[in-house]
N, C-alpha and C positions, 0 to 999 in steps of 0.2 A: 445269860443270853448274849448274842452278839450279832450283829447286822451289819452288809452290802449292801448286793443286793439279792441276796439271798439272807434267810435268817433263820437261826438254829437256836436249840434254848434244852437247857439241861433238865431233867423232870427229879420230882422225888425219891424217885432211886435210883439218880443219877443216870439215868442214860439220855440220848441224845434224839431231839427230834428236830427234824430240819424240812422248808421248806423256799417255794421261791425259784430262782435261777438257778438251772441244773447243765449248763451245757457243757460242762468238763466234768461231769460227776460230781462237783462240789458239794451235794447235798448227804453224799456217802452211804447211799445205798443202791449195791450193783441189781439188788432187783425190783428196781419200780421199770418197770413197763407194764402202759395204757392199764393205767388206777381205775379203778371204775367212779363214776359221778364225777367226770372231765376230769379228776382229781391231777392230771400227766397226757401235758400236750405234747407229741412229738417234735413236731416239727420246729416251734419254735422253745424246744426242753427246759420248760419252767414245772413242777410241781406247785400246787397253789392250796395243797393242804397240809399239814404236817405228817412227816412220815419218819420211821426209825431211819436212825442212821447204825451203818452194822460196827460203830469203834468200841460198842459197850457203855461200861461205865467212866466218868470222866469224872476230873473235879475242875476244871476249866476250861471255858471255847472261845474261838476265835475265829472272824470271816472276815476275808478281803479279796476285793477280784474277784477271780472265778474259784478261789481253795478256799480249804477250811482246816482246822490245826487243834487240836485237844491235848489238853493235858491230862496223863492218864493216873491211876490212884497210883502207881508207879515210880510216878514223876517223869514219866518218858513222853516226849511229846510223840504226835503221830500227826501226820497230815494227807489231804486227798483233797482230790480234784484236779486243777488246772497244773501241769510242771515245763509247760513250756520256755518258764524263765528258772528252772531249778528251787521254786516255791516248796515242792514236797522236799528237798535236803536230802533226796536220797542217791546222791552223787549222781557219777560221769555215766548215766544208762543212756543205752542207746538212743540215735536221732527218734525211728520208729517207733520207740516204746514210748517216748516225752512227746511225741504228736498224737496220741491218743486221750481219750478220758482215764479219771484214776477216780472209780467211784471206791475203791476199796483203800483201807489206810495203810500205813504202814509209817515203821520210825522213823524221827530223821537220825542221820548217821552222825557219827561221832560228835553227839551234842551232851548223851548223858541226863542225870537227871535235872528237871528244871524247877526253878519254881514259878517261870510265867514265860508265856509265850504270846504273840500278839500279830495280827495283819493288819495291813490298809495295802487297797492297791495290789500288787503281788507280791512288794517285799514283806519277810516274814524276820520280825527277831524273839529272841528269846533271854531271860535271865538265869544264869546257871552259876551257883555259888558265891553271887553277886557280882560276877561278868558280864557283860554283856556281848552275843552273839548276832548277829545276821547272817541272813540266805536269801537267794531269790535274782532277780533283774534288778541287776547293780547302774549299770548304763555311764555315763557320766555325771547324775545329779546325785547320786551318795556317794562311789568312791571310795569307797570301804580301804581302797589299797594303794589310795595315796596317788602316786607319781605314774603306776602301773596299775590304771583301772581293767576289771575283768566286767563284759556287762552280762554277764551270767554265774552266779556263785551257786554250783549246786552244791555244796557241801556248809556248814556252818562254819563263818571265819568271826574270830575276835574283834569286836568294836572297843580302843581303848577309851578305858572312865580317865577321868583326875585322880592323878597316886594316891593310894591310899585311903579310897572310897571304894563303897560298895554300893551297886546297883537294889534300888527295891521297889521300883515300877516303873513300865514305859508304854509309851506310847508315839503309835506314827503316824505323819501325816503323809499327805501327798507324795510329797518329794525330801522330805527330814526324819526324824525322831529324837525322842526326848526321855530322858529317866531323871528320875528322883532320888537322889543318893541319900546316902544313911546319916547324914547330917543335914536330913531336910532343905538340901541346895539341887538346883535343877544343871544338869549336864545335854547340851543339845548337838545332834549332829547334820547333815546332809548339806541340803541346798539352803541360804541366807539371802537370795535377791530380793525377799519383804521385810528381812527383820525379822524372818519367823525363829531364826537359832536365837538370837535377844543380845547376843552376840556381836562385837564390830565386823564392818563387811572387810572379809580378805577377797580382789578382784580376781578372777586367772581367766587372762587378755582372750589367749585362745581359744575361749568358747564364752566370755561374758559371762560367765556363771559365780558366784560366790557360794563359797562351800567349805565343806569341815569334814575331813575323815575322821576326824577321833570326836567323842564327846567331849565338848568346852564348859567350863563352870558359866552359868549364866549370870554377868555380873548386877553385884545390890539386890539380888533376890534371895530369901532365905524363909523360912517356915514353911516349906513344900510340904503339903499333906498329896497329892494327886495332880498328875498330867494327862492330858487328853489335846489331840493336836487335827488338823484339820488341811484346808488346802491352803497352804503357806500361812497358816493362822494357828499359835499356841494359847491355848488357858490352861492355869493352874489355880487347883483348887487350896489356898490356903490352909494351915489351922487353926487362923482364926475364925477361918466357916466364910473368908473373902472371897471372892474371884478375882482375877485380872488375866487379860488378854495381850499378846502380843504379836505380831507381824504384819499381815498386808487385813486390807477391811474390803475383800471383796463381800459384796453382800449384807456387808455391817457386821462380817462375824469380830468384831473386835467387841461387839458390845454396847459401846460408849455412848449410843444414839447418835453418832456423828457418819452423816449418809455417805456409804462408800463413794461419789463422786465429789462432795463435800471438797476438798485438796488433792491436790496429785499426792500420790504414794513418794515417801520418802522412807528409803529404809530403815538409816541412820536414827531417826526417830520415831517410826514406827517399832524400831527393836526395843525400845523402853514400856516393860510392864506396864500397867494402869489398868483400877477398877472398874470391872463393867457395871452399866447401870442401870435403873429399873426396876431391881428388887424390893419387894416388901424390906422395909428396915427391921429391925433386929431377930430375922430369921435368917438361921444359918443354912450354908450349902451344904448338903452331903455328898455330892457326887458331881462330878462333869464330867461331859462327855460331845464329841465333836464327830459331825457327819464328815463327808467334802465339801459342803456349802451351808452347813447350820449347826449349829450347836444348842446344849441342854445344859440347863442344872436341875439335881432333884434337893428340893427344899427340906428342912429338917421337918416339917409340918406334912412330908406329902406330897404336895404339889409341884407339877413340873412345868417349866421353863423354859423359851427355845426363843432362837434369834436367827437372821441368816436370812435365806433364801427360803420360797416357800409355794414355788411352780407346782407344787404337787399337793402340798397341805402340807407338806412336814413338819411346820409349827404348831399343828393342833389349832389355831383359831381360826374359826371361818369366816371367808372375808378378806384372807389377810395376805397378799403375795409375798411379802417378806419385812423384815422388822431389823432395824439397827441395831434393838434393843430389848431384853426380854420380855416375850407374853407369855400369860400365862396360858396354857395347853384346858382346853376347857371339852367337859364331857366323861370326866373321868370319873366314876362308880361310889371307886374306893380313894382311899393314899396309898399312892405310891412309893415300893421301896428300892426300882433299880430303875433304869431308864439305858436306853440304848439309840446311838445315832448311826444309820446307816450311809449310802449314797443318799436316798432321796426319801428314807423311811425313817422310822421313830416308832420303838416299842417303849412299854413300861411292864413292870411286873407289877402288882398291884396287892397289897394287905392279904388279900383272901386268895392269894396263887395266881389268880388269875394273869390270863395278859391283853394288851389289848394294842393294834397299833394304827397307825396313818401316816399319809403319804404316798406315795408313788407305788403304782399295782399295777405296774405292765408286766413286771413279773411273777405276778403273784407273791408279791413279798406281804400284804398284809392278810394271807393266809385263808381267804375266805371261800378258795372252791373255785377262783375264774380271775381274768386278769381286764383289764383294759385302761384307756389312756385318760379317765376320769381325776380329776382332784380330788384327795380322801383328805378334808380338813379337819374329818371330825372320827374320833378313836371309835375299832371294829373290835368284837374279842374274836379271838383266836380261839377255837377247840380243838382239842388237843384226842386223837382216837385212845 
């Protein structure tokens, strides 16, 4: 599964259903026009029930922004919807043809096969052969090119790693991203004005930004099992089954119960790792995962975990606007075995298939047949046609 604000989710024989924010096609299928039972509002082009997406079968998805990005049995990625920033990769096409929707997929060009591909926002990277690649609205906070930034890359360009490493997951946030190299050491790139790379800050005068075109070893960190990254806020999920968090605490996404206004931001010491906390003690983490304003853990036991921000319910507890520190997500059936953070949503997959989610349903992101501006604190199941 994967969620914006829009949200798509792989079925048992692998094909794709998506639902949610459609106003660039992202939901990739060229024929939903007026669904019956509200299911496809025009005007404001959200779908609010699950519908086939036409890319087939997949063994991995991915949504950010207004696109969406598959991994095919292949290994060739394919992406649709939004390409106004060159998100789809499918190079130099005309102005006209990149101002329309792209409900239909298609590859991205000279990337080849992958074995993961990821969004946040509209940029889009991918891991190929244990390189790492990007595409999309480069702007000046990535910089993919150094000295001569382009702030459109529609074609996939090389993100360099640390010699003599190999790329084996990543993850982006807002304005960075991060991979996990083969020696369980974490590599970070983009924008550093929180600490989010983990990184010392390099200044450059000219625009007050701190930044990193290649990925940096992230220093004193080592037993990287998983990265998942957020709006200028990283956590990595240990193998010892830890968490810690690192960069700016809007919201409290660092964790630590220490209230985002608690100290002014300092980045220099907000880039130093440290465990979030909260957790049930001697149960391990299996998974994190970070919205733009909140984040999850899925517990080895099942249960899931969310911190952050929570205008909409996206923590799952009702009651609660937001939390420096993890609650536990309450209402939930079964245990859960995957969990996903959108913009302002939260699904989970749950033991018996099922899925169920909350949080913010102006788009119909939590899939129920209608949208509106309510707080969903407490989990919906999704049915699936």
């Amino acid at each position: 599964m994967a969620a914006g604000s829009h949200v798509c989710a792989i079925l048992d024989d692998d094909t794709v259903r998506c639902w949610g924010g459609n106003q660039r096609g992202q939901l990739g299928n060229p024929q939903v026009t007026n669904l019956p039972d509200g299911g496809y509002a025009f005007d404001d082009r959200t779908v609010t029930r699950p519908q086939i997406a036409s890319v087939g079968k997949v063994t991995q998805i991915s949504t950010g922004g207004m696109s969406t990005c598959a991994l095919l049995p292949d290994a060739q990625v394919h992406c649709w919807g939004d390409d106004l920033g060159g998100e789809l990769g499918r190079g130099d096409a005309g102005a006209q043809d990149r101002q329309r929707p792209h409900p239909e997929h298609g590859p991205v060009t000279a990337l080849g096969a992958a074995e993961q591909v990821a969004l946040k926002g509209g940029l889009v990277a991918a891991i190929r052969g244990g390189h790492l690649y990007a595409w999309g609205p480069n702007e000046y906070y990535y910089d993919f090119r150094g000295t001569n930034p382009n702030p459109w890359l529609r074609s996939p360009v090389e993100i360099p790693i640390p010699t003599g490493r190999s790329a084996k997951q990543l993850a982006l946030g807002s304005d960075h991203g991060c991979v996990v190299l083969d020696d369980a050491t974490l590599a970070c790139w983009g924008t550093n004005s929180e600490g989010q790379l983990g990184t010392p800050l390099v200044p450059v005068p000219e625009r007050k930004w701190w930044k990193s075109s290649k990925a940096t070893t992230v220093p004193s960190l080592s037993g990287v099992a998983e990265v998942a990254a957020g709006d200028g806020t990283t956590c990595v999920r240990m193998v010892s089954g830890q968490v810690q968090c690192f960069g700016g605490n809007r919201y409290g996404l660092r964790g630590r119960g220490m209230a985002p206004d608690a100290s002014a931001p300092d980045p220099e010491t907000d880039r130093i790792p440290a465990p979030i906390v909260g957790l049930p003690i001697g149960v391990e983490v299996a998974q994190v995962a970070m919205g733009w304003q909140h984040a999850c853990v899925l517990l080895a036991d099942g249960t899931v975990w969310c911190w952050g921000n929570s205008s909409y319910g996206e923590l799952g507890k009702p009651g609660t606007r937001g939390s420096d520190k993890p609650v536990k997500v309450e209402g939930l059936p079964k245990p859960a075995t995957y969990v996903i953070t959108g913009d302002r949503v939260t699904c989970a997959l749950l033991s018996d298939r099922s899925v169920m989610c909350w949080g913010d349903n102006r788009s119909g992101a939590l899939g129920q047949g209608t949208t509106d501006e309510e707080r969903h604190d407490q989990p919906v199941q999704v049915h699936f046609p």
